[in-house]
N, C-alpha and C positions, 0 to 999 in steps of 0.2 A: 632043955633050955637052949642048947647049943642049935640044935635043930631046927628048934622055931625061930629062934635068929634069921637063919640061913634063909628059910623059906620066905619069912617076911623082906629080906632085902632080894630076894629073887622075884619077887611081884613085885615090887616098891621100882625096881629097874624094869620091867616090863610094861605099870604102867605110866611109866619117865616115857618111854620109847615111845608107847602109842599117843602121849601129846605131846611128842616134838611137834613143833613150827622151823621149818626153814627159815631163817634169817635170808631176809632178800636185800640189799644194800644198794642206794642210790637216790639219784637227785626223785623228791616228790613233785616238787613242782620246776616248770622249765621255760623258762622265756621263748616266748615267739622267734622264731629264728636260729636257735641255739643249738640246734639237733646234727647230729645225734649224740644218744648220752649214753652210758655204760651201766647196766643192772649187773650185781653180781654176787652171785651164791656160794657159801662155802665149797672149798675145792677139796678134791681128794674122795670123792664118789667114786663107784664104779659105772654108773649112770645118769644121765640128766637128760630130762626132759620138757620142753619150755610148750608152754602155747603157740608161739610164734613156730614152731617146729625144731626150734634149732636144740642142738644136744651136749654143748657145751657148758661149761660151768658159770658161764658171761657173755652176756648180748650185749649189742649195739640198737637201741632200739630208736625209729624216728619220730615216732606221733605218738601224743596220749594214748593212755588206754590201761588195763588191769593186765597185769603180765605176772603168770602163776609157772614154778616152777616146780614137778616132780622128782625126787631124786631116790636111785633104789642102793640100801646098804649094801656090804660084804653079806650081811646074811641073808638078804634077798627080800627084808622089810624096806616098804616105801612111806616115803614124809613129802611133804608136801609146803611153798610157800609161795606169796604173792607180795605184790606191793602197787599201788595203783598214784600213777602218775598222771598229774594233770599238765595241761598246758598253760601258762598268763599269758595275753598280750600284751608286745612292747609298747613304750607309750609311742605317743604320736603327737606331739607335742606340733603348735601352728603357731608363729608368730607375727603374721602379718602379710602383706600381698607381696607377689613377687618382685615386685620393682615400686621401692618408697622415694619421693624427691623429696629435694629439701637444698634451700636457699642458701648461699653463701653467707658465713657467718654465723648462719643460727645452729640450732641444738635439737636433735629429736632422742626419743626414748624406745627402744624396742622390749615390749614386755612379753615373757612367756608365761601359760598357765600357770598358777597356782596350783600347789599341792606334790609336787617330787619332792625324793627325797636332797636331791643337789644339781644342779646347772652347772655348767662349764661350756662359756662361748669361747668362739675358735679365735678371738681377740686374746684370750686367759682371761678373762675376767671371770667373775661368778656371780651366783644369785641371778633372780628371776628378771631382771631386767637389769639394762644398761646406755648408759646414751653416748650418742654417736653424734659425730661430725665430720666425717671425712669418705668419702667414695669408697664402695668396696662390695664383699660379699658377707653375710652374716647368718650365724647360723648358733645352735645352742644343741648341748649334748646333756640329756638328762636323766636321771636315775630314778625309778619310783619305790614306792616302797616297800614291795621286796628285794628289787635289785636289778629289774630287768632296764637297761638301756637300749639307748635310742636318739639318731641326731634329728630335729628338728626339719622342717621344710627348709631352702636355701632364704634370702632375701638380699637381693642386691637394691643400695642404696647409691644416687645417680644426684649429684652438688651442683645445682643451676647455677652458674653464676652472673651476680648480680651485676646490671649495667657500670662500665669505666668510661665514661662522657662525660664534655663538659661542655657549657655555653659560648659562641661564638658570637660577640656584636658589642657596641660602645657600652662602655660604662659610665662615659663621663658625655652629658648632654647638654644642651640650653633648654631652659625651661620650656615648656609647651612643643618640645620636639618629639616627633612621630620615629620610635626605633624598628627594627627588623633584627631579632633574635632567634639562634638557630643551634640545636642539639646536635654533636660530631660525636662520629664512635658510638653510638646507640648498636645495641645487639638487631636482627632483623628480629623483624614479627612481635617490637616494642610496640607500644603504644605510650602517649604522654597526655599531661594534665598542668596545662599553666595557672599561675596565680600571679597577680601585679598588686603590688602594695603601695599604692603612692601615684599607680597609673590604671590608665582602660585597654583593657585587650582590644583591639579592634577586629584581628584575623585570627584565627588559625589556634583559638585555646586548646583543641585535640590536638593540634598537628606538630611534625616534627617542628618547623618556624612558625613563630608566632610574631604580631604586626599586635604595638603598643604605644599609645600618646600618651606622653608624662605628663602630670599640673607641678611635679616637683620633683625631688629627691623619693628613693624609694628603694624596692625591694622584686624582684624579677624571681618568681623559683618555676620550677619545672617538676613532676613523680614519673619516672621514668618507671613501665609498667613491661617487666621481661615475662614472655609468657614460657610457662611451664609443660611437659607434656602429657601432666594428667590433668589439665587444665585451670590449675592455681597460676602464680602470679609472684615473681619474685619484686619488688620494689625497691626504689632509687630515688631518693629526693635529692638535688642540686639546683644552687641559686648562684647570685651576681647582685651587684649591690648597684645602683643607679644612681650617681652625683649629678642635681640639675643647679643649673646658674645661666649666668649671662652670658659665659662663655666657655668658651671648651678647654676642659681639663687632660687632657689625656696623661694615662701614666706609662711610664717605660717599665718592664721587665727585662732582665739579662739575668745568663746563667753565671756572669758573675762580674763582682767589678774591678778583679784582678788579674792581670792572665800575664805567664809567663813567655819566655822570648821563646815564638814560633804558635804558637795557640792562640786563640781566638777566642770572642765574646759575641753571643748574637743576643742582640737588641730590637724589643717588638712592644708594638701599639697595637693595642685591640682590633680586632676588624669591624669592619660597619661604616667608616667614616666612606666619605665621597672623594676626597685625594688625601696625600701625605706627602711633605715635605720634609726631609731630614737636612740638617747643617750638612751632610755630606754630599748634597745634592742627589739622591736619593729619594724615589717616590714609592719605595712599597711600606707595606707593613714591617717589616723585621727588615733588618739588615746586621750582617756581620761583621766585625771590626777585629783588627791585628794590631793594633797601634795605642800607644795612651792616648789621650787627649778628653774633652768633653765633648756631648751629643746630648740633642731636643729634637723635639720632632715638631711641625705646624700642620694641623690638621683642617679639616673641614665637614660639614655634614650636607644633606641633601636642601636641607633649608639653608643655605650659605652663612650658617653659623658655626666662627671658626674658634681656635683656640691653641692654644702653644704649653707644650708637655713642660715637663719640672728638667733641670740640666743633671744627667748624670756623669761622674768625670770616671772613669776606666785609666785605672792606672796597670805599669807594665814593670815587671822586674825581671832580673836577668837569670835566664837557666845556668845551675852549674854545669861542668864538664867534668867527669867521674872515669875511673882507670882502676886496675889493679895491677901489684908488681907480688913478683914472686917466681918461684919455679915452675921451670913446665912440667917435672917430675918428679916419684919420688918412689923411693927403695920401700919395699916392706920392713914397717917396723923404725921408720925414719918421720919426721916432722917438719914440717913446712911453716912458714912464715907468709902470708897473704895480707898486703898492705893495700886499704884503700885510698888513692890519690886524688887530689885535685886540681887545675891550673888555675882556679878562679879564687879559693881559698876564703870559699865564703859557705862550707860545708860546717852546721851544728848539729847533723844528727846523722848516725848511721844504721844500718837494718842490713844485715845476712840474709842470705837463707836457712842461714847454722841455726838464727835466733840472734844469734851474740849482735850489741851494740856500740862496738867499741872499733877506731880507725882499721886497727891490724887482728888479724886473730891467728893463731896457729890449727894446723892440722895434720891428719893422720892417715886420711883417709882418700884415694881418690873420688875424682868428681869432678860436677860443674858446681862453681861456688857463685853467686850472684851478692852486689850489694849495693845498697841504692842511698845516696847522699840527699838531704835536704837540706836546704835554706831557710832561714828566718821566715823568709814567705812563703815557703810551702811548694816552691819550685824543686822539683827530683831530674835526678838522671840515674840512667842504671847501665852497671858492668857485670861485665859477663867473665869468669876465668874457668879456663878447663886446664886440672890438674889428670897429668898422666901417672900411668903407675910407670915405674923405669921395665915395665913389661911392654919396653918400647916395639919389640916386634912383633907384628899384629898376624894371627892365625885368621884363614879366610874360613874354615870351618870350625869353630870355638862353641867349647862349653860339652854338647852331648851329642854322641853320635849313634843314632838310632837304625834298628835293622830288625827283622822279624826272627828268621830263624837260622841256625849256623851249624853243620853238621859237627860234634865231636871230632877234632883230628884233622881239620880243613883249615885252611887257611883263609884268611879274611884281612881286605886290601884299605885303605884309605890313603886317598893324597893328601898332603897338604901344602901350603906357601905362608911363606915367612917372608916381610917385607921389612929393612933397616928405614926407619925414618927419621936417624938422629945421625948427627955429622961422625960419630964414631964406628969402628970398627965393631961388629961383634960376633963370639964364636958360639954356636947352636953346638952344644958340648952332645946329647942322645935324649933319648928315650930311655922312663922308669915306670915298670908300675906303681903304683900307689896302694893298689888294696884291688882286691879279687885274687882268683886263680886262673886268669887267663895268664897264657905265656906269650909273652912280646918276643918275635921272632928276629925283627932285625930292620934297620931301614935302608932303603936306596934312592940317592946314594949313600956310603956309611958315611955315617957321623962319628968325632966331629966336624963342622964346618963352618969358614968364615964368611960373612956377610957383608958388603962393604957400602958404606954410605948411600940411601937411597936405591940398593941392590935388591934382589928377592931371590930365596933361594926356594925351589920346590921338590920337593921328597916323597918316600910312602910308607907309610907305617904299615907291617903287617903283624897280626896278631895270630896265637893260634886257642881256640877252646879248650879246656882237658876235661872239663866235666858237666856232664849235662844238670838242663836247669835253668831258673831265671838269672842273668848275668847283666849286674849294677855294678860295672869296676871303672879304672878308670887308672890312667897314666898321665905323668908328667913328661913336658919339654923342657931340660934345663937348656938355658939360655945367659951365658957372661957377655956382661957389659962391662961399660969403662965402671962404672962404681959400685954395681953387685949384681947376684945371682940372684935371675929369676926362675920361677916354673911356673908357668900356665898350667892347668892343668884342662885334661880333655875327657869326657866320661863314654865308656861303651855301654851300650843298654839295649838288651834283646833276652833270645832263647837261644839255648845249645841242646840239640838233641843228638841222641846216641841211639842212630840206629840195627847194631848190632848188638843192643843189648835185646831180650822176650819182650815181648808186651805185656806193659804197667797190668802188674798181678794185682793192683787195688779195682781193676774194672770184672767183675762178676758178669755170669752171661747173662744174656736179656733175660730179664722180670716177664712173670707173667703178666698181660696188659686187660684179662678178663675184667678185673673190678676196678677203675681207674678212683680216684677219689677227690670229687671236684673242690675247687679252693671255696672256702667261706668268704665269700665278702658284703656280710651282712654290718660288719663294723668299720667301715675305712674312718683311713685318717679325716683328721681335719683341713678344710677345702682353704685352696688359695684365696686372701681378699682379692684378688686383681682378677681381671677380666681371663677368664678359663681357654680363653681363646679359641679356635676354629670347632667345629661339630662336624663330619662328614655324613653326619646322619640327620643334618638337619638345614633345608636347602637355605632356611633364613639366615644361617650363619655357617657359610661354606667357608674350604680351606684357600688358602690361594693358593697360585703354583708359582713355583720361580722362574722368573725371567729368564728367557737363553741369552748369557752374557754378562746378566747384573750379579753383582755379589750381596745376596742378605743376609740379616742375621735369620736365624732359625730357633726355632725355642722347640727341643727333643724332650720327651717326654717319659719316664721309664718307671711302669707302676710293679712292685712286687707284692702280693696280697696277702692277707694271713690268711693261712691253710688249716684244717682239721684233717689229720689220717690216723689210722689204723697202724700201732705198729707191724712192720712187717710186710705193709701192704706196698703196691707198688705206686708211686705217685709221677702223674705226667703234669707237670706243674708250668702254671702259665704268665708269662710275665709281659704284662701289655706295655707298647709300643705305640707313641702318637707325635707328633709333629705340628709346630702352626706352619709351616708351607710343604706343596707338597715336591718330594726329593727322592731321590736314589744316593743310599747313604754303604759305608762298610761300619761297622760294631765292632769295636774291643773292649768289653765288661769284663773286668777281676771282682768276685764275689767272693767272700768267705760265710762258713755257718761252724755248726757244731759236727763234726764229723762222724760224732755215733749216734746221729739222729738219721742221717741222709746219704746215700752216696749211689751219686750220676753216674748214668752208663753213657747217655749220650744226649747231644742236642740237634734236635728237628732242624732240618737246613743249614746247622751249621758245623763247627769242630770244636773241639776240646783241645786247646792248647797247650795248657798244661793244667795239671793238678799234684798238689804237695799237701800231706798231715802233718802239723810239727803241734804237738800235744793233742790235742781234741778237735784243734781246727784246722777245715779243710778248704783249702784256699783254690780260687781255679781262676783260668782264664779263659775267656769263649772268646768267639769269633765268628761273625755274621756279614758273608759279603753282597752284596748289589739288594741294599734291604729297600723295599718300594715304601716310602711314605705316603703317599698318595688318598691311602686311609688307614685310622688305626691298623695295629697289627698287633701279631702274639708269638713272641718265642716261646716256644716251649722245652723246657728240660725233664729226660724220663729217667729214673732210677728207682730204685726202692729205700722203704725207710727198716732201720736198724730193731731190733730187738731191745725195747726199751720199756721203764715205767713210763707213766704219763709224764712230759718234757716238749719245753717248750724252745726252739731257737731263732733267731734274730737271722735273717736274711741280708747281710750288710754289703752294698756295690761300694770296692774301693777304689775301684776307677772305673772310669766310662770313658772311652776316646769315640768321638764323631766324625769321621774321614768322609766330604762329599765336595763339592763345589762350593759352599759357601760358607760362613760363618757360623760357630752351630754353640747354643748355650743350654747344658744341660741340667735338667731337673729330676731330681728322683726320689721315689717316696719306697720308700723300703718297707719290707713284709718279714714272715715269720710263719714258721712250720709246727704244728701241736700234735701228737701222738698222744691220743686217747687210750690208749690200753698196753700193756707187756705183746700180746702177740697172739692170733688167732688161734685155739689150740685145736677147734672145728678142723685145719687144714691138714687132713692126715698123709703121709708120704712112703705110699707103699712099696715094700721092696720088690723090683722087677730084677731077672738076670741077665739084661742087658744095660747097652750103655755104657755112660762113667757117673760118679758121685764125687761131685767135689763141695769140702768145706769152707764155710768162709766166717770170721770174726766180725764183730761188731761194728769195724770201720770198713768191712765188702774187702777185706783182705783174703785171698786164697788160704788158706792155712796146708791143706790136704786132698788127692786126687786118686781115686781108688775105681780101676776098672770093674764092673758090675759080674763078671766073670768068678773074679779072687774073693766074693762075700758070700756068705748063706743066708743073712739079714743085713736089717738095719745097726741091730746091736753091736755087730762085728765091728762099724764102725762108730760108735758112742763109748765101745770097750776103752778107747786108746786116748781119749778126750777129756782132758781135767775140767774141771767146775767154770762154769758160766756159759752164754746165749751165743749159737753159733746158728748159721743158717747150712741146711741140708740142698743143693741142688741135684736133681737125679736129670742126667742131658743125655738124648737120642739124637740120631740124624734128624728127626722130625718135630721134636719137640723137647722141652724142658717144665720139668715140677722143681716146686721149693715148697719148706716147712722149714718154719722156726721152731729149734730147739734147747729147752734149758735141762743142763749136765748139772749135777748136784752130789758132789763129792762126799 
């Protein structure tokens, strides 16, 4: 019985064996655009072999298709698997023509297909439409329903606006009078459309002036018709009201019939009449007045039908005179009293620029304090007070003193001047640091010293580095006055390098540059609404150049894209460069990322300032001098990527400085790097007995350096290596290999 047991589970395993299926793992279906994707077959074979040729236990594959995997056991049987991958296309979603107008005021709707499975426009709105009213670009990002994304065509929307004119000619006529009325401010390339209600057009119903005989009172309009340039029609209807009688009415207008002492009222009669007489003696249409008293006007028309305006009386009240009292200084940590005055004492309201409402307010703060008195009538004056700090002695270089780079151990100079502006004595006591580890060496001449009324005393601070590195520190100037101790304070800001220390052991030697791994930019971000400004590739919208001499502003442009690679692989990554005018600029970009994703050897035309890891991220500073704008451009950064699972990280620019002639306002749209797989395992690294082999860790740190001479293999050096992902470099005079390898304790 025992027997038959045995044999039955020795065929029952045998025929288990001959229908294994290879488990094959991986995306079936794959969005347009989204390639490549990772197929991957159980590990730990002695063999594999793919259709595609490759013989590893995991591909990279770019296009559909059936992809069959052979694998042969330890005991020298073969099994067999496949998995067949299709492709979908992303949607493509169309919402309309590229350039929509649309009238001031009004509303349109932009709708996208029907049937995604969600919308998302670069406004954040959602759902399949949405309406607009304001100039811009628009666009929509949509999902279908398996998952494949896609942004929409662009569509810039372009707000006519509607004509701001008004009618020019009498309003007030004698019966059976013949007017001439006339449209001001009309947009060019208007056209109009008169109506008379009460009268007959006689000239000019198309035209900007139109010619009208009244039988009475009535109604004058005009449709002001703005044309478009898809050839609609934005519209404008404005009228005027026609008073007929016996005699001429005219009315006055002013912009007011108040005005305080020193301001002015101006006073107008319609146009159209044939003369004008004012009580001031005065024959135009408007005149302006500084005085109270009353004013009329006598008019006339072309038919010597006359008429006398209504009287209006312009009254004048008197401006106050507004002061403030108080200190011209004050100690840190001390409070001031700021009182607003008046000589005229006819002050019932007060306003700060604090906020506060009230005559006096106290404060703590220096500044410019402002506050502005009104009157009953609405009459202001405004005072001005500048509070000092009692850091009455003014430094001519204040605040941060900036510098590139500072040798460890060197000394480093700054003048300064100190100017007394207060009738007192005062004694500049030295120099303190404040925070860093720079050492302040001493000043000349020594300190301390005294300053004497309206005196200036000038001196040098010198400092010295003691450790390389980014340096943010910063010293104070103690300074006694008659009533307290001040300290300015001053900030140092650069680099200290040490050059007799090796070279930063985190730079590995150059990557192999065989299979570079271009960036995906099948998903960018979401587009500016605002005009994208210049095109160098497109003559209809060229860039301009800068003036020799003028100073503009500049609008810099710095795209970082999200990338697909290969762990392991080596990526020459590109980060575009563009500009609205064209310049000769120098770059200083500090980036950070994740440090065991990535790590740079170098940068194409430019340098590596510095680079520091403090946890996982690697922070750097580059530096790009006499960069042409003239047309796009593309930094490039080369390095290799780390031994890693699939991992995604954030490309983040935390500063950008723009150094050129002109004004420069920067924009930046940041990227991200994705590592599709642990690490080629295809890449074998054979041992040779020359050369060196050096190891490096995760973050491209050197860890070990073993001349090719002292080994008999590779093992020799895997013997000595605790558990986890190191990379292998084998380096000749002529050339350098790498292989990513995982140690497993």
């Amino acid at each position: 019985m025992k027997k038959y047991l045995v044999t039955m589970a020795v065929f029952l395993a045998v025929v288990t064996a001959a229908l294994a299926v290879v488990p094959v793992t991986g995306p079936t279906l794959v969005c347009e655009g989204s390639w490549p994707v990772l197929l991957q077959s159980p590990s730990g074979y002695p063999s594999y072999r793919w259709n595609t040729g490759a013989t590893t236990d995991n591909i990279l594959i770019t296009a559909p298709g059936t992809y069959t995997v052979v694998i042969r056991r330890a005991d020298g049987s073969r099994d067999s698997g496949s998995i067949t991958v299709r492709e979908h296309p992303k949607p493509r979603p169309r919402i309309g023509n590229p350039i929509e107008y649309l009238c001031e005021g009004e509303v349109a709707w932009l709708r996208a297909p029907l049937g995604y499975r969600s919308y998302t426009w670069n406004t954040g709105a959602s759902g399949p439409e949405i309406q607009i009213s304001t100039p811009g670009y628009y666009r929509v990002y949509v999902t279908d329903s398996v998952g494949c994304r896609a942004w929409s065509d662009s569509i810039r929307v372009v707000v006519v606006q509607k004509a701001r004119s008004r009618i020019e000619g009498m309003s007030s006529i004698c019966t059976g009078s013949t007017t001439i009325h006339e449209v001001v401010d009309a947009p060019p390339g208007s056209t109009f459309e008169w109506t008379a209600l009460g009268g007959t057009i006689l000239r000019g119903r198309t035209s900007r002036d139109v010619r009208t005989q009244w039988q009475g009172s009535g109604r004058l309009d005009v449709r002001i018709r703005t044309q478009r340039p898809d050839g609609g029609t934005c519209d404008t209807t404005i009228g005027i009201v026609i008073r007929a009688g016996t005699r001429l009415q005219p009315e006055i207008t002013t912009s007011s019939t108040m005005i305080c002492s020193g301001e002015a009222a101006t006073l107008s009669v319609r146009s159209g009449y044939a003369t004008y007489r004012w009580n001031t003696g005065a024959s135009s249409a408007s005149i302006t007045v500084t005085t109270a008293g009353k004013y009329w006007c006598d008019v006339m028309d072309s038919s010597a039908c006359t008429g006398t305006s209504d009287t209006i009386t312009i009254i004048q009240a008197a401006s106050p005179r507004v002061g403030v009292t108080g200190p011209r200084s004050i100690c840190a940590g001390d409070r001031a009293l700021l009182v607003g005055t008046t000589s005229t004492n006819n002050i019932v309201a007060w306003r700060w620029n604090t906020g506060e409402t009230t005559a006096a307010i106290t404060v703590t703060q220096t500044g410019t304090y402002t506050v502005i008195g009104s009157t009953v009538n609405g009459c202001t004056d405004t005072a001005r007070f500048v509070l000092l700090s009692t850091a009455v002695a003014t430094i001519e270089t204040v605040g941060t003193v900036s510098y590139d780079t500072i040798p460890v151990g060197v000394r480093r100079l700054k003048a300064f001047t100190i100017k007394n502006i207060t009738s007192d004595t005062i004694r500049v006591l030295g120099t303190r640091l404040v925070s860093g580890t720079t050492e302040l060496i001493r000043t000349v001449p020594d300190l301390p010293a005294d300053v004497e009324p309206d005196s200036v005393l000038s001196f040098v601070v010198s400092w010295l580095p003691t450790k390389a590195g980014h340096m943010v520190e910063s010293f104070a100037l103690d300074i006694q006055t008659r009533r307290c101790l001040i300290s300015p304070i001053v900030e140092l800001n650069g680099y200290a390098t040490d050059d007799s220390v090796p070279p930063d052991t985190n730079d590995p030697d150059p990557p192999d540059t065989t299979d570079p791994d271009p960036p995906d930019t099948t998903d960018p971000d979401p587009p500016d609404t605002t005009d994208p400004g210049c095109d160098t590739t497109d003559p209809g919208n060229p860039c301009d150049t800068v003036a020799p001499g003028r100073v503009d502003t500049v609008d810099v442009r710095l795209v970082l894209p999200d990338t697909v690679v290969a762990a392991g692989d080596h990526l020459s990554y590109n980060i575009g460069l563009s500009a609205s005018l064209r310049d000769t600029v120098d770059l200083d970009i500090t980036m950070s990322w994740d440090a065991s994703v990535w790590h740079v050897d170098s940068a194409a035309n430019g340098v590596i300032v510095h680079s520091e890891v403090e946890g996982w991220q690697r922070t750097m500073r580059l530096r790009w001098r006499d960069v042409d704008l003239s047309t796009p451009r593309t930094l490039q950064l080369h390095g290799r990527t780390m031994l890693r699972s699939t991992i995604r990280t954030e490309l983040s620019v935390d500063a950008m400085e723009v150094t050129g002639h002109n004004v420069y306002r920067t924009h930046i749209d940041e990227g991200s790097i994705t590592l599709t797989s642990c690490w080629i395992a295809g890449r074998v690294l054979r041992f040779q007995p020359v050369g060196t082999y050096v190891v490096y860790n995760q973050l491209g740190e050197e860890l070990r350096r073993y001349p090719a001479h002292t080994l008999r293999e590779i093992n020799d050096i895997l013997v000595d290596l605790p558990s986890g992902s190191y990379f292998i470099v084998h380096m000749t005079t002529t050339s350098s290999t790498s292989a990513g390898v995982v140690v497993t304790r």
